[in-house]
PDB file of N, CA, C and O in Angstrom:
ATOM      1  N   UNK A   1       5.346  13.306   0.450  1.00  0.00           N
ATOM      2  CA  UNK A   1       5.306  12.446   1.600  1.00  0.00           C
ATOM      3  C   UNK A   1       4.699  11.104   1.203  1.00  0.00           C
ATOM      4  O   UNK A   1       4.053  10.726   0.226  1.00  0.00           O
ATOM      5  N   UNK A   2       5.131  10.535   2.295  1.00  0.00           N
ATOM      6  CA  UNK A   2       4.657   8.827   1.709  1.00  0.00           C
ATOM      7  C   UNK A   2       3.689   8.285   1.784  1.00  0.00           C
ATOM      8  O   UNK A   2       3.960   7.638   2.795  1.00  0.00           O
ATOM      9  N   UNK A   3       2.349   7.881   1.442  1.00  0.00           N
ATOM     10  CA  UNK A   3       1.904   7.167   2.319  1.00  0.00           C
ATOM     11  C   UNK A   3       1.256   5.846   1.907  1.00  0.00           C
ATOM     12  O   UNK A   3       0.980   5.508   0.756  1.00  0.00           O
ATOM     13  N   UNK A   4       0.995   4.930   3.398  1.00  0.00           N
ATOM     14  CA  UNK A   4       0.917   3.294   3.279  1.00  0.00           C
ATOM     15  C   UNK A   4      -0.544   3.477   2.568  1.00  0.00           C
ATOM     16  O   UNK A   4      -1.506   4.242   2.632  1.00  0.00           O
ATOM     17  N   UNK A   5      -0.046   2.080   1.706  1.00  0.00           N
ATOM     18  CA  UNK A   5      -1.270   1.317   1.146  1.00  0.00           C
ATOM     19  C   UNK A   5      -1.446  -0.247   1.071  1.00  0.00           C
ATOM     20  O   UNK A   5      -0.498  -0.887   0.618  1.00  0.00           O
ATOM     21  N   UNK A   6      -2.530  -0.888   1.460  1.00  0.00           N
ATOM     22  CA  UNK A   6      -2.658  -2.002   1.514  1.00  0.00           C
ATOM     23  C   UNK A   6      -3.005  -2.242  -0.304  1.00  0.00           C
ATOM     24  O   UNK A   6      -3.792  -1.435  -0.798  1.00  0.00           O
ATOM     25  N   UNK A   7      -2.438  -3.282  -1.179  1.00  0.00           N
ATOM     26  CA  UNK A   7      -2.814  -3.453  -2.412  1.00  0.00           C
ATOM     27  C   UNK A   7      -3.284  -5.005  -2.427  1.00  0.00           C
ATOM     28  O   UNK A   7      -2.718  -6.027  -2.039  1.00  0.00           O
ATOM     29  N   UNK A   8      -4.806  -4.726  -3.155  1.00  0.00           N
ATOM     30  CA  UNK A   8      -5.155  -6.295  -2.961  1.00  0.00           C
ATOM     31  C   UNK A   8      -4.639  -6.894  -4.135  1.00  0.00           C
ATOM     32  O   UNK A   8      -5.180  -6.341  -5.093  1.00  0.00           O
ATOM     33  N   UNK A   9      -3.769  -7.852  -4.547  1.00  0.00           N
ATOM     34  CA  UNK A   9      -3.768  -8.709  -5.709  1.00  0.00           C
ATOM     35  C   UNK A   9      -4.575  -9.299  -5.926  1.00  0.00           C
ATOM     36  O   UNK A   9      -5.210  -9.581  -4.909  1.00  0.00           O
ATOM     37  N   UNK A  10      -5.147  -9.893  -7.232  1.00  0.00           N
ATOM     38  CA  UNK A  10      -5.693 -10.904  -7.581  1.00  0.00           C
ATOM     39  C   UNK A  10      -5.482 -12.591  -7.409  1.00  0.00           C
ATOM     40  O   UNK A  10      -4.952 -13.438  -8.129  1.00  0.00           O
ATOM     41  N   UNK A  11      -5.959 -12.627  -6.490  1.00  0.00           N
ATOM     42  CA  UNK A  11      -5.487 -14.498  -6.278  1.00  0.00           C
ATOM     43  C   UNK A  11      -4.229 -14.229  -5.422  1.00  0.00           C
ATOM     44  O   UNK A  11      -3.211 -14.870  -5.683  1.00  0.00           O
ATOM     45  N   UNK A  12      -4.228 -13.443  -4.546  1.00  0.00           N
ATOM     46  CA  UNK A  12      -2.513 -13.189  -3.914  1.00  0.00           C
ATOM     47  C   UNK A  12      -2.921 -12.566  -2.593  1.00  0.00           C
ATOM     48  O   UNK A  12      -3.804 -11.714  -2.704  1.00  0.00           O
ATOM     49  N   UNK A  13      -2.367 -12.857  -1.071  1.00  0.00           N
ATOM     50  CA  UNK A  13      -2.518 -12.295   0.344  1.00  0.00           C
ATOM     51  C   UNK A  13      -2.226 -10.738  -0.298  1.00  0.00           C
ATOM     52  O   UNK A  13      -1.406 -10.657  -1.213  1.00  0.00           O
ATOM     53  N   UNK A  14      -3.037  -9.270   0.287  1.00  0.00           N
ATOM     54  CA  UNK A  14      -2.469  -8.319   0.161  1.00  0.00           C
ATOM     55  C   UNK A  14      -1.093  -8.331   1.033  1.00  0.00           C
ATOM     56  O   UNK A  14      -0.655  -8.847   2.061  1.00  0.00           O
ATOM     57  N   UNK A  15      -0.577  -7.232  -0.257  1.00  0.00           N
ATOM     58  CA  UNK A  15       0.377  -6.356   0.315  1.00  0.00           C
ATOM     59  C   UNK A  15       0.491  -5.163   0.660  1.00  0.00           C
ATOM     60  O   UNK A  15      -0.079  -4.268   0.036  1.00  0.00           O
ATOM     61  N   UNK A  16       1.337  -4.909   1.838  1.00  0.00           N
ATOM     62  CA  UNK A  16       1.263  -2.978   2.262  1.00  0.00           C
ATOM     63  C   UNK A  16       3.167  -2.726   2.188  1.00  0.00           C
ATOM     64  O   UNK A  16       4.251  -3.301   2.295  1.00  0.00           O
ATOM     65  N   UNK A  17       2.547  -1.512   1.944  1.00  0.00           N
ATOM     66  CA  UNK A  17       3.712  -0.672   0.885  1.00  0.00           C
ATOM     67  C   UNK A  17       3.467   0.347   1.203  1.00  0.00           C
ATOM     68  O   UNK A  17       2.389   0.669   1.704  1.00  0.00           O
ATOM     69  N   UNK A  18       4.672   1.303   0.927  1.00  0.00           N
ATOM     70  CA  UNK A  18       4.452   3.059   0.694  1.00  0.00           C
ATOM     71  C   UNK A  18       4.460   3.384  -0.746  1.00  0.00           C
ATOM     72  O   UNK A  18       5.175   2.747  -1.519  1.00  0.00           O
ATOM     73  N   UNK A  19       3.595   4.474  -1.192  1.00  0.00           N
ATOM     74  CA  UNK A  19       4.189   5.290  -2.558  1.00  0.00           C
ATOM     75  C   UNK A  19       3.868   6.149  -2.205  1.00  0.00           C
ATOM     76  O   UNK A  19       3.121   6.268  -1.234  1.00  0.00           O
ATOM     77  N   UNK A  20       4.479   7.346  -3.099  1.00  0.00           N
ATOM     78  CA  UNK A  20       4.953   8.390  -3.377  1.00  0.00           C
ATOM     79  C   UNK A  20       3.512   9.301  -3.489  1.00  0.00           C
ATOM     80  O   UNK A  20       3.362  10.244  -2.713  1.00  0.00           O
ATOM     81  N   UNK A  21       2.553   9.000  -4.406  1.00  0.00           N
ATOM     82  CA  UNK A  21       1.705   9.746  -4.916  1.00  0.00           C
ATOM     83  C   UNK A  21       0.778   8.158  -5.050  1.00  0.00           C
ATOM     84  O   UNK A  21       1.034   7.035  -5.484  1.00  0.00           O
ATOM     85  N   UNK A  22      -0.527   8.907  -4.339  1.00  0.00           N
ATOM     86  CA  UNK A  22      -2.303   7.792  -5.573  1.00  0.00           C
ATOM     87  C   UNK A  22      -1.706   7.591  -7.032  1.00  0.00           C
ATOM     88  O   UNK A  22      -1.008   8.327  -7.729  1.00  0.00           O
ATOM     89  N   UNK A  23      -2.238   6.319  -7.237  1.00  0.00           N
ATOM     90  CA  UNK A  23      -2.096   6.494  -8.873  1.00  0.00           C
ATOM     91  C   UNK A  23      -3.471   7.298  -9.446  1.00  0.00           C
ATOM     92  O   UNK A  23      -4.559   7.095  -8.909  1.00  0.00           O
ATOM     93  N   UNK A  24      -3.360   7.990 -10.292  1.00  0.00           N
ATOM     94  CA  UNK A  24      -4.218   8.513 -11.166  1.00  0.00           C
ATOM     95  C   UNK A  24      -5.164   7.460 -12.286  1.00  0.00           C
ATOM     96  O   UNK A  24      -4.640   6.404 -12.641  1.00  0.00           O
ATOM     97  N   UNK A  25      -6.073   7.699 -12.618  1.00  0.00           N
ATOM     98  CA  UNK A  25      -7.487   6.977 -13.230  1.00  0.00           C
ATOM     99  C   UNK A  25      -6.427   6.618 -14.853  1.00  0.00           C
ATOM    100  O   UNK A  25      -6.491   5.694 -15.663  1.00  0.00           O
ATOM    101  N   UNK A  26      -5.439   7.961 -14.757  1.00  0.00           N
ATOM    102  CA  UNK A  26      -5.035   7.039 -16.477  1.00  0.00           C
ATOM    103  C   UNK A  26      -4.033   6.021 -16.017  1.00  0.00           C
ATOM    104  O   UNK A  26      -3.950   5.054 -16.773  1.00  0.00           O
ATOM    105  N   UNK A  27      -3.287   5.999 -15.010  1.00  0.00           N
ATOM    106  CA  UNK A  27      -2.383   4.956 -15.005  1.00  0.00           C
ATOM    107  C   UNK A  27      -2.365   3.303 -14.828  1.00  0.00           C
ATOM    108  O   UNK A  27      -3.141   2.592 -14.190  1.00  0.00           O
ATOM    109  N   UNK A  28      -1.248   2.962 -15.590  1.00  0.00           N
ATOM    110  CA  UNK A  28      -1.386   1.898 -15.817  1.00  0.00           C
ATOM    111  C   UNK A  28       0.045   0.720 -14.605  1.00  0.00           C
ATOM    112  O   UNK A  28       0.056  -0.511 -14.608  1.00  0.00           O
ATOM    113  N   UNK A  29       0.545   1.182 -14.173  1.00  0.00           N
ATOM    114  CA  UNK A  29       1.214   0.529 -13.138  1.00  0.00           C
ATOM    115  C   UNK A  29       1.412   0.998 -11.849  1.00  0.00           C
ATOM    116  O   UNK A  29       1.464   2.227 -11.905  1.00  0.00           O
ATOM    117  N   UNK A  30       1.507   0.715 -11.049  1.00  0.00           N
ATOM    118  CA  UNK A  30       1.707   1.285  -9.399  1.00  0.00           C
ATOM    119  C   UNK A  30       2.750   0.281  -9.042  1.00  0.00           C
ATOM    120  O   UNK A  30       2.938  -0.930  -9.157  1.00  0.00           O
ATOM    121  N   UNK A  31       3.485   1.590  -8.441  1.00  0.00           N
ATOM    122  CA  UNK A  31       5.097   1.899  -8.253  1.00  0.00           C
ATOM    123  C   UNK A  31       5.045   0.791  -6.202  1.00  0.00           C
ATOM    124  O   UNK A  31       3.867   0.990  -5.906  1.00  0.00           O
ATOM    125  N   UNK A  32       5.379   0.327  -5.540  1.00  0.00           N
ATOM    126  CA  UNK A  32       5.378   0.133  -3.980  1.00  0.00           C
ATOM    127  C   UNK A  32       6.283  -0.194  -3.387  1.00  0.00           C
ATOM    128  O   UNK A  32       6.758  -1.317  -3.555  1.00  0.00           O
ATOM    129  N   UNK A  33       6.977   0.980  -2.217  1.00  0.00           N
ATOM    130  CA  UNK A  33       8.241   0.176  -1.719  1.00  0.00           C
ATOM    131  C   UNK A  33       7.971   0.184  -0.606  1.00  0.00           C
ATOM    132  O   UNK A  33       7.146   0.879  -0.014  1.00  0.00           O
ATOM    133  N   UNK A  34       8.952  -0.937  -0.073  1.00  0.00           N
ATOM    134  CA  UNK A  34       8.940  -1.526   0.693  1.00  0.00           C
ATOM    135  C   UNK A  34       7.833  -2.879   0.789  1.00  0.00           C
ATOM    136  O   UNK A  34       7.404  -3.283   1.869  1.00  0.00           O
ATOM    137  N   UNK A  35       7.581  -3.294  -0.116  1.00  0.00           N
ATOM    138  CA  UNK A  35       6.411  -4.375  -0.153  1.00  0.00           C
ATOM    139  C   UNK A  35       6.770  -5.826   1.150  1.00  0.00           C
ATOM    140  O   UNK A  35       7.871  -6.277   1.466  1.00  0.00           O
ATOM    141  N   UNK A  36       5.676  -6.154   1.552  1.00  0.00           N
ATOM    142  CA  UNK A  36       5.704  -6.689   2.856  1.00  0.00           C
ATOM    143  C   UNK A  36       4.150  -7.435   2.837  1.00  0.00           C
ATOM    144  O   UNK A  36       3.393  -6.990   1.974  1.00  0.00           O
ATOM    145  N   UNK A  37       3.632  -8.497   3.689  1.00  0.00           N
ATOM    146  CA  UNK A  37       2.596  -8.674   4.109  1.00  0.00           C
ATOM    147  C   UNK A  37       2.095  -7.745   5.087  1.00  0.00           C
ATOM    148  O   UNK A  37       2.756  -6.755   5.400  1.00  0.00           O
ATOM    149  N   UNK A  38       0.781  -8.042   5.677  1.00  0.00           N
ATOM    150  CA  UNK A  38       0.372  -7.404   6.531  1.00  0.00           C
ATOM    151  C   UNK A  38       0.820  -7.512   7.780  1.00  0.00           C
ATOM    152  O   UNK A  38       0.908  -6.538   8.528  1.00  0.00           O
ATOM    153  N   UNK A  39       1.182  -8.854   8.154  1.00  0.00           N
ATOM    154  CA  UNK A  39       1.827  -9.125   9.650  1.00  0.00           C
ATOM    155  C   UNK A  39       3.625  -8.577   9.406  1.00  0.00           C
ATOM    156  O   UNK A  39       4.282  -8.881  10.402  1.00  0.00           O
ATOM    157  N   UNK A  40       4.057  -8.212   8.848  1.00  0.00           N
ATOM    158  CA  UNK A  40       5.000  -7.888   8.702  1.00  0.00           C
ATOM    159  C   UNK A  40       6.264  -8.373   7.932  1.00  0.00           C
ATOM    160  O   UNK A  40       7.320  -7.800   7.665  1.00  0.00           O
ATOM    161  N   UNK A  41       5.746  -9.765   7.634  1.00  0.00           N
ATOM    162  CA  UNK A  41       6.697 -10.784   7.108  1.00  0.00           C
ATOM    163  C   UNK A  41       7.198 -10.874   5.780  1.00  0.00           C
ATOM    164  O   UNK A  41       6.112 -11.420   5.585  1.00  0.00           O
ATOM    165  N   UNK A  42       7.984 -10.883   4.240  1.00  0.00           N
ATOM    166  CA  UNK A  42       8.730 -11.057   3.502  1.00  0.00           C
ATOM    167  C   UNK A  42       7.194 -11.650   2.927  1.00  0.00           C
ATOM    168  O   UNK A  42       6.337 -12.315   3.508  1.00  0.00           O
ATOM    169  N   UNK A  43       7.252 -11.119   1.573  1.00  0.00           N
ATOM    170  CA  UNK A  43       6.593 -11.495   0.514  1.00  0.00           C
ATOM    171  C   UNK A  43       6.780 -12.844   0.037  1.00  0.00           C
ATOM    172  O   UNK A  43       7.982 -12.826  -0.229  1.00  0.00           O
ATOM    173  N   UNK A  44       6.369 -13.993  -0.241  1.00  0.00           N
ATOM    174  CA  UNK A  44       6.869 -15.058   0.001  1.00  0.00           C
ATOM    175  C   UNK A  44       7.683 -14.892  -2.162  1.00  0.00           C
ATOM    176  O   UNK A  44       8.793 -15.402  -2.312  1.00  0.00           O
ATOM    177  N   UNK A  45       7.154 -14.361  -3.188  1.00  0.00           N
ATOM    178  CA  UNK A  45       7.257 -14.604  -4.412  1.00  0.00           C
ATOM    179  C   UNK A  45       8.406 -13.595  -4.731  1.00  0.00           C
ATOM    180  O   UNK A  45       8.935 -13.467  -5.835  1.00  0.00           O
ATOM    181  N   UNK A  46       8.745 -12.820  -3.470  1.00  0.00           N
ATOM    182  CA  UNK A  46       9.634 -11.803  -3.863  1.00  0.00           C
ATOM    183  C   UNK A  46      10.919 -11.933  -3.122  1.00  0.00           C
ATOM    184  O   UNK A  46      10.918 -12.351  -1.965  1.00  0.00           O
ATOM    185  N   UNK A  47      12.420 -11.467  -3.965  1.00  0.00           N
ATOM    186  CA  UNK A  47      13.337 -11.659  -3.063  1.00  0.00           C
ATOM    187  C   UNK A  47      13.549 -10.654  -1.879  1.00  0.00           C
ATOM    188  O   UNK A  47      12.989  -9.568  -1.730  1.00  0.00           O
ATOM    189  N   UNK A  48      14.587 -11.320  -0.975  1.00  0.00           N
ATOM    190  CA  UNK A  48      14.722 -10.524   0.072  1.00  0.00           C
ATOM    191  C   UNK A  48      15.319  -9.426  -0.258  1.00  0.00           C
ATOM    192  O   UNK A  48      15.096  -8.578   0.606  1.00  0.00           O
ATOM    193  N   UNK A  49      16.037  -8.995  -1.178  1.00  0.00           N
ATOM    194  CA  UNK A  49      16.987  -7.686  -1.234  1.00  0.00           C
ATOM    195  C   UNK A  49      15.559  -6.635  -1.904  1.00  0.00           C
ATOM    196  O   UNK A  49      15.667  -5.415  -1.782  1.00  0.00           O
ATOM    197  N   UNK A  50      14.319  -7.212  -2.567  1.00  0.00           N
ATOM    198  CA  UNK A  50      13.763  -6.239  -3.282  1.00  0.00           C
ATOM    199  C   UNK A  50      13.151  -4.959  -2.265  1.00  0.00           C
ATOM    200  O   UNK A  50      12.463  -5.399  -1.344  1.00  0.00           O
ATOM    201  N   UNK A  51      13.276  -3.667  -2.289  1.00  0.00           N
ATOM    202  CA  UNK A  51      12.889  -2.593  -2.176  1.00  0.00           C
ATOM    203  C   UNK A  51      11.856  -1.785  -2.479  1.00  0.00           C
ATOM    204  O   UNK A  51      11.246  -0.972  -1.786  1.00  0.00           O
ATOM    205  N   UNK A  52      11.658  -2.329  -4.355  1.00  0.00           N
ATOM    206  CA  UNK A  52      10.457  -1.518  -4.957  1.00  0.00           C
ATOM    207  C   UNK A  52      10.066  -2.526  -5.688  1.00  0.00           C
ATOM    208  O   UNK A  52      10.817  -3.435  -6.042  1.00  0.00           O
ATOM    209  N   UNK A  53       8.497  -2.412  -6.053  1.00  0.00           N
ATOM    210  CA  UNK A  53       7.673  -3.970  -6.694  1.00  0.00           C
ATOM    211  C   UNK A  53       6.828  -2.342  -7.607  1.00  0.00           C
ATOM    212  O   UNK A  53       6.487  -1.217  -7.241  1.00  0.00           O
ATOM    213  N   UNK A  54       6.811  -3.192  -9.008  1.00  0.00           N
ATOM    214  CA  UNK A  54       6.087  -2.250  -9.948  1.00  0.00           C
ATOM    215  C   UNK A  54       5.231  -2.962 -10.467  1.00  0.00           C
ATOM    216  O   UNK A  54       5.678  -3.944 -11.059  1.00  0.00           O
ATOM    217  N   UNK A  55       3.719  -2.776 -10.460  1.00  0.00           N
ATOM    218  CA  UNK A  55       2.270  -4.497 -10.655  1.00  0.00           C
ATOM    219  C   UNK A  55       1.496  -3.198 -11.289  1.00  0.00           C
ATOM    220  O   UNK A  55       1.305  -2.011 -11.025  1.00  0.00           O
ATOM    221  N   UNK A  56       1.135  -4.274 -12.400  1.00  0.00           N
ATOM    222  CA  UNK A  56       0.353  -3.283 -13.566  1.00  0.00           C
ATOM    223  C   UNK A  56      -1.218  -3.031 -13.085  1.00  0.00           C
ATOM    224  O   UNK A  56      -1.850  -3.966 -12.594  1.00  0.00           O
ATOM    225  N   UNK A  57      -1.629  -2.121 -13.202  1.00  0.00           N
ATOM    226  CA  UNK A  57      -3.059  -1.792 -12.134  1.00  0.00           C
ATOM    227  C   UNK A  57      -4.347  -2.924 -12.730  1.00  0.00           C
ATOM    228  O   UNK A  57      -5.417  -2.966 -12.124  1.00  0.00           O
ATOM    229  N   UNK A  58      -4.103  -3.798 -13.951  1.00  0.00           N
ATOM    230  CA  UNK A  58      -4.780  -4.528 -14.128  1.00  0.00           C
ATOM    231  C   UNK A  58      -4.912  -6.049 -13.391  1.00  0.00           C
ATOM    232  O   UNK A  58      -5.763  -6.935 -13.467  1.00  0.00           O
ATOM    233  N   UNK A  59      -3.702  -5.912 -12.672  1.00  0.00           N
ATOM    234  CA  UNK A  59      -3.830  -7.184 -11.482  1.00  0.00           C
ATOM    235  C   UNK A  59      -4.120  -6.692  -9.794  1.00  0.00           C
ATOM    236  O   UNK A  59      -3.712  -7.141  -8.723  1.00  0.00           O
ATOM    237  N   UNK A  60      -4.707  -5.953 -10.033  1.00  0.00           N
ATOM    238  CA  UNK A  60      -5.023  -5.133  -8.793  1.00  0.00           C
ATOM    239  C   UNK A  60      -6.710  -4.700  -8.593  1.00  0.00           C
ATOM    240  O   UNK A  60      -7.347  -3.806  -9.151  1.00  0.00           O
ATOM    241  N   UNK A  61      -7.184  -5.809  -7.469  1.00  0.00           N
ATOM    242  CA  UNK A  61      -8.389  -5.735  -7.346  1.00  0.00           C
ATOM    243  C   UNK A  61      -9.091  -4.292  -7.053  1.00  0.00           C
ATOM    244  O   UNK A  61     -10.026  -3.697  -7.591  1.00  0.00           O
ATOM    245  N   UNK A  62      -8.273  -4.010  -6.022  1.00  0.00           N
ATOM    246  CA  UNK A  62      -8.404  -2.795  -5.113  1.00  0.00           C
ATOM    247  C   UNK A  62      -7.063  -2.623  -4.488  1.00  0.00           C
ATOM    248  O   UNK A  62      -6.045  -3.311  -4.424  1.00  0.00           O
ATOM    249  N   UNK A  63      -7.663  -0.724  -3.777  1.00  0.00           N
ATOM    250  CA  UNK A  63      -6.090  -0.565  -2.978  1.00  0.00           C
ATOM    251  C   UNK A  63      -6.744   0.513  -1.738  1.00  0.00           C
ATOM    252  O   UNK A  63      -7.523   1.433  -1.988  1.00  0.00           O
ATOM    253  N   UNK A  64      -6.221   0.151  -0.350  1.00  0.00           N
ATOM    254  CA  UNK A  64      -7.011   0.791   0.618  1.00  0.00           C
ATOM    255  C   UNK A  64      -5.458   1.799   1.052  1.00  0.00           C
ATOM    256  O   UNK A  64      -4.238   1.665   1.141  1.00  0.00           O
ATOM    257  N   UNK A  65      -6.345   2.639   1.190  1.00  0.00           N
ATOM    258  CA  UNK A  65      -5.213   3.918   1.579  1.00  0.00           C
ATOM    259  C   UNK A  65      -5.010   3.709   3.256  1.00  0.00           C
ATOM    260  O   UNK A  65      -6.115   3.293   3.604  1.00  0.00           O
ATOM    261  N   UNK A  66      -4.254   3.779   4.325  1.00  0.00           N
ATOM    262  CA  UNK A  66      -4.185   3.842   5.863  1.00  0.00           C
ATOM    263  C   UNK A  66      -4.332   4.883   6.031  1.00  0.00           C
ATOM    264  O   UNK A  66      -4.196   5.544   5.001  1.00  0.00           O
ATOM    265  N   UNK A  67      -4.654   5.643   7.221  1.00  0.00           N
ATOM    266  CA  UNK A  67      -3.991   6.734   7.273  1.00  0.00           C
ATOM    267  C   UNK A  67      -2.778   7.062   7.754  1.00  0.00           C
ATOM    268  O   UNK A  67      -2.041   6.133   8.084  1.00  0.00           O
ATOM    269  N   UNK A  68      -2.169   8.851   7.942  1.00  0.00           N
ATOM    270  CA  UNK A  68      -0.997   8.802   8.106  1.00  0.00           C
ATOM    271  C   UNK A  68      -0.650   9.342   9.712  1.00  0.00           C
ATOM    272  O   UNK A  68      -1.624   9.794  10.314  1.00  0.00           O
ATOM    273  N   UNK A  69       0.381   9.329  10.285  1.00  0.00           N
ATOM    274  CA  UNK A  69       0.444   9.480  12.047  1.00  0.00           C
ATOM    275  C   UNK A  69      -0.160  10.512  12.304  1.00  0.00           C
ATOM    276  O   UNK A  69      -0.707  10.652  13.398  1.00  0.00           O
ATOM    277  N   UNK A  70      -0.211  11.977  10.834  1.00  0.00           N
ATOM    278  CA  UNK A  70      -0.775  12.825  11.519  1.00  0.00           C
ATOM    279  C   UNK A  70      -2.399  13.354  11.460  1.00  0.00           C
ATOM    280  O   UNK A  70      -3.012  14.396  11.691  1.00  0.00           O
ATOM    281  N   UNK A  71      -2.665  12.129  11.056  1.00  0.00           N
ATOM    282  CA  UNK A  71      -3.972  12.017  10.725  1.00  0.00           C
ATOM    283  C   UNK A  71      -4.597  11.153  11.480  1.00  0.00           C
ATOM    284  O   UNK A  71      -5.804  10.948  11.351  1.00  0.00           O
ATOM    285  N   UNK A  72      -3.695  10.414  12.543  1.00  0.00           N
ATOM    286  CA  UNK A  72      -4.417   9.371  13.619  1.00  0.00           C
ATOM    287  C   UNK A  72      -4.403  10.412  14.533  1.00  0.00           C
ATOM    288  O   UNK A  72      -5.324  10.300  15.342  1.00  0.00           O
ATOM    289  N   UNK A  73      -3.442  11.741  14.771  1.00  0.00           N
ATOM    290  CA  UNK A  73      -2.850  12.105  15.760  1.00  0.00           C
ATOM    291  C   UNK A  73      -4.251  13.573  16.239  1.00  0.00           C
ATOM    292  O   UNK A  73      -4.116  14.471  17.071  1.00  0.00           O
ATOM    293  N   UNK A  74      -5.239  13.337  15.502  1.00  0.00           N
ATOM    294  CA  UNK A  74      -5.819  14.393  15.123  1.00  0.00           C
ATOM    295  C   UNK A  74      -7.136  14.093  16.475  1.00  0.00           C
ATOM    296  O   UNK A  74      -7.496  12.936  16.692  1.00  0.00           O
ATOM    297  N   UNK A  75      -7.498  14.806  16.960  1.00  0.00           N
ATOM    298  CA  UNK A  75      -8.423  14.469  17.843  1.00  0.00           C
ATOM    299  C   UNK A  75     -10.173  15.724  17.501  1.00  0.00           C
ATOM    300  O   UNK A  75     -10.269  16.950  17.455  1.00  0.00           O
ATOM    301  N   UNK A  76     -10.970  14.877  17.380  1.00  0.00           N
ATOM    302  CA  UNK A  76     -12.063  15.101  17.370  1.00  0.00           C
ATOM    303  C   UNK A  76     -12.531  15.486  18.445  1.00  0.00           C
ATOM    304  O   UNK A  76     -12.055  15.192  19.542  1.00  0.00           O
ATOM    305  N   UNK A  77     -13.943  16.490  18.177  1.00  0.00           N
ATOM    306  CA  UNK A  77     -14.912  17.195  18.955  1.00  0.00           C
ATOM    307  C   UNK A  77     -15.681  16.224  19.719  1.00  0.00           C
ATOM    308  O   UNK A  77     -16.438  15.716  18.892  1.00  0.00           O
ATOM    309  N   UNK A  78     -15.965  15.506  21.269  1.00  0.00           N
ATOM    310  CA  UNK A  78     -16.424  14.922  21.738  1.00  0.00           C
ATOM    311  C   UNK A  78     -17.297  15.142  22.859  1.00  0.00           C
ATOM    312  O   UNK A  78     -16.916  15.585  23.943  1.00  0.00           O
ATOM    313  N   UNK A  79     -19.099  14.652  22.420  1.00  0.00           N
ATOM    314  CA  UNK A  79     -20.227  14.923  23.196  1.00  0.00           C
ATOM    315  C   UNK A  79     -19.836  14.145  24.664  1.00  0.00           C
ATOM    316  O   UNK A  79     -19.342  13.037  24.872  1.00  0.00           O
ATOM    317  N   UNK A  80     -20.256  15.168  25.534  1.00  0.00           N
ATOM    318  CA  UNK A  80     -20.580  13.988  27.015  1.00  0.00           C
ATOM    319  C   UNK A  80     -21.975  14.542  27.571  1.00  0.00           C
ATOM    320  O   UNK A  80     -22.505  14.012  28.548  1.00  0.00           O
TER     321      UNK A  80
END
């Protein structure tokens, strides 16, 4: 299953994307499709037909995981 990640570039607006799988501590590139800004809009450095963006994990500040619908969908134990 897929899930979104915001990826911060270096010197670059993040981007959010889906992959496949976390990258693992040995890897050296991360795979992201559908790459997009956050408001929703076209990557400005990338063309419109692209699908999948492959950025070597050394230009990658950080990467924040979202969660997924069924993990928003989840409701907690609540004091009154």
């Amino acid at each position: 299953m897929a899930q979104t990640i915001i990826v911060h570039i270096a010197n670059e607006d993040p981007i959010v994307g889906e992959i496949d799988e976390l990258p693992s501590p040995t890897d050296t590139l991360v795979t992201i499709h559908s790459p997009r800004r956050r408001d929703g809009k076209d990557v400005h450095y990338l063309q419109n037909s692209v699908v999948t963006v492959i950025w070597p994990v050394s230009q990658i500040s950080f990467i924040e995981v979202l969660p997924s619908q069924m993990e928003e969908e989840i409701i907690g134990f609540v004091r009154e």
